[in-house]
TISE-546019 format. One record per residue (C-alpha): residue in one letter; x, y, z. Coordinates in steps of 0.001 Angstrom, whole numbers, padded with zeros to 6 digits, always signed. Layout:
# TISE-546019
aXYZ...
# end
This chain:
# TISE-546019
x-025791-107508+048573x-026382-108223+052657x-023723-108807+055146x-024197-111262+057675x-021478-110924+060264x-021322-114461+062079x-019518-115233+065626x-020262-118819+066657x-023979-119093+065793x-023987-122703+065517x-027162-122677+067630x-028712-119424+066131x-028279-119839+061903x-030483-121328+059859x-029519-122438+056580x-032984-123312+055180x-034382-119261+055784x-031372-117783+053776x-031499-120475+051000x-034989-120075+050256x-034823-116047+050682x-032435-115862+048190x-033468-118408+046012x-036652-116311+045717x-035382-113422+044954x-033342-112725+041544x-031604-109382+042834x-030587-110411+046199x-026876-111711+047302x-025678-112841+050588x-022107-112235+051501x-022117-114229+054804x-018344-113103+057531x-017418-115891+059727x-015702-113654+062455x-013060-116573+063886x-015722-118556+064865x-014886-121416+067098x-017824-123892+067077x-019665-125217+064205x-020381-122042+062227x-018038-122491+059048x-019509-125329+058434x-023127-124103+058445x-022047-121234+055974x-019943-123717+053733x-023166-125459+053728x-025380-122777+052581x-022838-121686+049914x-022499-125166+048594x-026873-125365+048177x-026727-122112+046591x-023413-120918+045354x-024283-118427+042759x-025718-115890+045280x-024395-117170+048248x-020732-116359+049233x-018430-116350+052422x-015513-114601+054163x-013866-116401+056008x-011648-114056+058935x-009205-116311+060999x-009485-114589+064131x-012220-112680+065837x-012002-109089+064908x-014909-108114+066362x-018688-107208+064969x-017278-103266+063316x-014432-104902+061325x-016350-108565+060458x-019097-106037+058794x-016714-103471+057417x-015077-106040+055508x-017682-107753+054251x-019072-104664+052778x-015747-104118+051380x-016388-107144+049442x-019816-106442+048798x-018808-103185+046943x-016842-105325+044901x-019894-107466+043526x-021234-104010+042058x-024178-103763+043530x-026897-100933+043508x-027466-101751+047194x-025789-102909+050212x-026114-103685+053626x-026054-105679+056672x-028102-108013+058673x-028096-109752+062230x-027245-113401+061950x-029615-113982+064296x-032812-112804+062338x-034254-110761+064869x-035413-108343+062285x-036726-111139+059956x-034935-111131+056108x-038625-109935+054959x-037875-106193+055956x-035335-106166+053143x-037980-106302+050749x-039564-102864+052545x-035909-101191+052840x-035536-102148+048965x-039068-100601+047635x-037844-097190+049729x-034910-096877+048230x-037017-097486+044678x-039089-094651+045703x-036815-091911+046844x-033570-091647+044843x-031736-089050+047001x-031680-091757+049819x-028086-093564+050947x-028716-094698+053968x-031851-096392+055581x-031377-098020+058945x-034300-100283+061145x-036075-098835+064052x-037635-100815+066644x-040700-098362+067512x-043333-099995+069281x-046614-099054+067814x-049950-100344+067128x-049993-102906+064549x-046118-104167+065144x-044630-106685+066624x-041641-105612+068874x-040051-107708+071496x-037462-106525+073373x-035928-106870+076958x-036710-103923+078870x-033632-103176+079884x-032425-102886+076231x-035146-100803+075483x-034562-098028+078380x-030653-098158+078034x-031086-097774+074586x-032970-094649+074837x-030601-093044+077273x-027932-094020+074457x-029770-092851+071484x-030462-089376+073542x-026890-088900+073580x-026410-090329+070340x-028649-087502+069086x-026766-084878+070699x-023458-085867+069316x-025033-086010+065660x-026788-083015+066067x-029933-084965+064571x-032768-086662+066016x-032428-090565+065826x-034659-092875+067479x-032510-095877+067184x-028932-096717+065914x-027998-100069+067577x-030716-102243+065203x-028708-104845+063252x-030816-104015+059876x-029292-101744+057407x-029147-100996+053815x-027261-098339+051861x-027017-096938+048191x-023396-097923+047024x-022070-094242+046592x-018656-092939+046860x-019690-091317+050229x-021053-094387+051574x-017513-096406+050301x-015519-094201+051845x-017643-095036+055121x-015997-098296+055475x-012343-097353+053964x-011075-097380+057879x-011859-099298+060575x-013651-097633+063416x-012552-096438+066515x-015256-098698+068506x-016013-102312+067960x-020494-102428+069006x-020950-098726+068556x-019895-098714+064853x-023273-097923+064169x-023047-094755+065692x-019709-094253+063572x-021424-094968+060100x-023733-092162+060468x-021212-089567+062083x-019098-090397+059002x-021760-090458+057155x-022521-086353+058111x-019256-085271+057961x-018679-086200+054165x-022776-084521+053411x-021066-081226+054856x-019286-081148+051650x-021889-081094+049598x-024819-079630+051492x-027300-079792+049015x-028169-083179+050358x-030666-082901+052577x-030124-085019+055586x-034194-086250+055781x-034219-086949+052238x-030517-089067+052409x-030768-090821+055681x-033976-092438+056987x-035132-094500+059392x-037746-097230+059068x-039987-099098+061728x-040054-102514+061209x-042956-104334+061160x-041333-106992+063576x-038405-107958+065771x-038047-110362+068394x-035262-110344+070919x-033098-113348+070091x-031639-115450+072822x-027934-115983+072533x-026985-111976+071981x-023382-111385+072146x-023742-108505+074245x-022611-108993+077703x-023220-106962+080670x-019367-105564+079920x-020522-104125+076582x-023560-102554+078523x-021157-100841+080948x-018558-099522+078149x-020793-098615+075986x-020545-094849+077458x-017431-094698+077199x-017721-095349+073396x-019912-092941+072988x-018065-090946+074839x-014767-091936+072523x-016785-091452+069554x-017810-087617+070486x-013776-086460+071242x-013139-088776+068083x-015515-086952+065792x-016761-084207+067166x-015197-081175+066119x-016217-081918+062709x-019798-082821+062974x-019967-079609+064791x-018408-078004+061538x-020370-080009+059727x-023888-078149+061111
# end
């Protein structure tokens, strides 16, 4: 089951690509969060339910709660369909719906695995656009993203993840996060603090990442240049928030 968090992409959704990804694909349900959406949005989701209503369903939130709490409760719901897998996915498609077919096989192949997450690593043979100012600020932010952890991560802003449905990885999303864009950053913190308990998990073999084959830099990001400047002091927030007990959790 994916989560698609939505926030007036009126302009940016495409019905058709989700119908006939689904439609093609037995196992695969879309569990698509309008997040208090003010232009035509609903109506694009109603419309994609309505074409394919078996595997296509909606949340509907009444006011915008922001991107953390739109996907934390639509994986709250997607828990509730029973699901093997879950995950979420940009609205926008900049990592295209055919990487969930890689992220699936992985997670066929290696059974210790909870949590894979996309990586936009430029390399021979992929197709990565991105703004180069994303691209530099990112890897100041992932450098002291890595610190934090206490792992090495390449890249935890990409919008393409997918996670076994474990008790660990429920109790992820029990409570809403202490940032709304650098949730990201939250899921895996979480994510190391509850491992600590049972340290027989190794962290390479239950969290991943995986270099997509393509992602294009969609015009329309929600971002603004605000998010840009706060987003140190998230990370900052998110290091006196958790930790003390990542540092235990070493």
């Amino acid at each position: 089951a994916i989560v698609v968090p939505c926030y007036n992409e009126a302009d940016r959704f495409n019905v058709d690509t989700f119908v006939e990804f689904v439609e093609a694909r037995s196992w695969l349900t879309f569990v698509l969060v309008d997040d208090g959406s003010t232009d035509g949005t609903k109506d694009l989701l109603a419309e994609a339910v309505q074409r394919f209503p078996d595997r296509i369903g909606t949340l509907i939130l009444e006011d915008n709660c922001g991107k953390a709490e739109a996907v934390r409760l639509g994986l709250i719901a997607a828990f509730g369909l029973e699901t093997e897998l879950v995950g979420f996915w940009d609205a926008d498609l900049a990592t295209p719906l055919s990487e969930i077919d890689s992220f699936r096989q992985r997670f066929g192949c290696q059974p210790d695995l909870e949590i894979a997450i996309g990586s936009r690593v430029q390399m021979l043979g992929r197709h990565i656009e991105r703004k180069a100012v994303r691209h530099y600020f990112g890897r100041v932010a992932a450098t002291a993203v890595s610190l934090i952890l206490g792992i090495a991560v390449y890249d935890t802003q990409c919008g393409a993840k997918l996670m076994r449905a474990t008790p660990r990885v429920r109790e992820i999303f029990a409570q809403p996060f202490v940032t709304r864009w650098a949730f990201d950053v939250e899921i895996l913190a979480r994510w190391l603090i509850s491992r600590s308990a049972t340290p027989s998990v190794e962290i390479d073999r239950g969290l991943v990442e995986i270099p997509l084959d393509q992602w294009i830099d969609v015009a329309g990001s929600k971002l603004r240049l605000a998010d840009f400047v706060g987003a140190p002091l998230a990370i900052w927030r998110i290091y006196r928030w958790y930790g003390r007990a990542l540092r235990r959790a070493r």
